[in-house]
C-alpha positions in Angstrom: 0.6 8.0 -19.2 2.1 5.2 -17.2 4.9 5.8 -15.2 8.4 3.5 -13.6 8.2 3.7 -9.8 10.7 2.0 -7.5 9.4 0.5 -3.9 11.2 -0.1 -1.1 11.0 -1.0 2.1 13.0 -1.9 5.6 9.6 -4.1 7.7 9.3 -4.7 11.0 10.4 -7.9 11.6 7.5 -8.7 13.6 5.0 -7.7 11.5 2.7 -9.7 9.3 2.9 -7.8 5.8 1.0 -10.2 3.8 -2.0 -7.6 3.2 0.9 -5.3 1.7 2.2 -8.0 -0.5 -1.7 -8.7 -1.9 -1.3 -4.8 -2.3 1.6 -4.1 -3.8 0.6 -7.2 -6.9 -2.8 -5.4 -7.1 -1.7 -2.3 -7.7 0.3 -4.1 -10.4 3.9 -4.2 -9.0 6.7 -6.9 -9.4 9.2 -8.0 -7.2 12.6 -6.9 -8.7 14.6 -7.7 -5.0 14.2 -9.1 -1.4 12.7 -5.7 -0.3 12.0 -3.6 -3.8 9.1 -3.8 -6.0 8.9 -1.7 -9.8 5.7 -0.3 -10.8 4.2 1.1 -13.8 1.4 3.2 -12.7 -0.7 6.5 -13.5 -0.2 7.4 -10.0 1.7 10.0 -8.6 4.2 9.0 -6.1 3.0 10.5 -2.8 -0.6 8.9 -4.2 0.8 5.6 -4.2 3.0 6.1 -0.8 -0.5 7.4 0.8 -2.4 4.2 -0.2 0.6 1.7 0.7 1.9 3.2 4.2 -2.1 1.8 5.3 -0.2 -1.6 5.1 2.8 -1.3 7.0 3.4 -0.5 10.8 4.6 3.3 12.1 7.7 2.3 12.6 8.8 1.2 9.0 10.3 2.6 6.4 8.7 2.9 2.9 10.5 5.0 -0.5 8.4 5.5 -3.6 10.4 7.1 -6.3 9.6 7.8 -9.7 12.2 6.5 -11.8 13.0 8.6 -14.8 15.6 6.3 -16.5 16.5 2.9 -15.5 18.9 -0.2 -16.3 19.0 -3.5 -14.8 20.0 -6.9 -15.0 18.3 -10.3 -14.2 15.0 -9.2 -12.6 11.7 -10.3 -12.8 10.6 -8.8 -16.6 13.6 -6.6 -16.9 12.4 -5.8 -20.5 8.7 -4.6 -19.4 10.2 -1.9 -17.3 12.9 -0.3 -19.6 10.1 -0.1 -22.3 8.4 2.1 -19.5 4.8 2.8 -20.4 2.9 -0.8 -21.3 
């Protein structure tokens, strides 16, 4: 069963994240704001943490956190993550 994760991030301004971007939308993620991305996934949360820290530099900051109920308003397909599982 699919589950809602939220991912965050504070990058290294000098760093070039475009392979973590690619990532992040292969893994299936949406931006939702400037530095949080929501994800239905199978994964577990330290599972997807694990695979995305691979893409970021030692010195920044990544939160992956299973989100067991959510609400928002005016991001990008606001209805596909309340529904939860696709």
């Amino acid at each position: 069963m699919k589950k809602r994760f939220s991912i965050g991030y504070d990058l290294n301004e000098n760093g070039r994240y475009d392979s973590l971007m690619r990532r992040l939308r292969d893994l299936g993620a949406e931006p939702s704001l400037p530095t949080q991305w929501l994800l239905l996934s199978s994964l577990t949360a330290e599972e997807i943490r694990l695979d995305l820290q691979a893409y970021i530099d030692p010195a920044d900051r990544l939160l992956v956190t299973q989100v067991a109920s959510m609400s928002c308003r005016n991001l990008i397909n606001d209805e596909r993550f309340e529904r939860g599982a696709a």
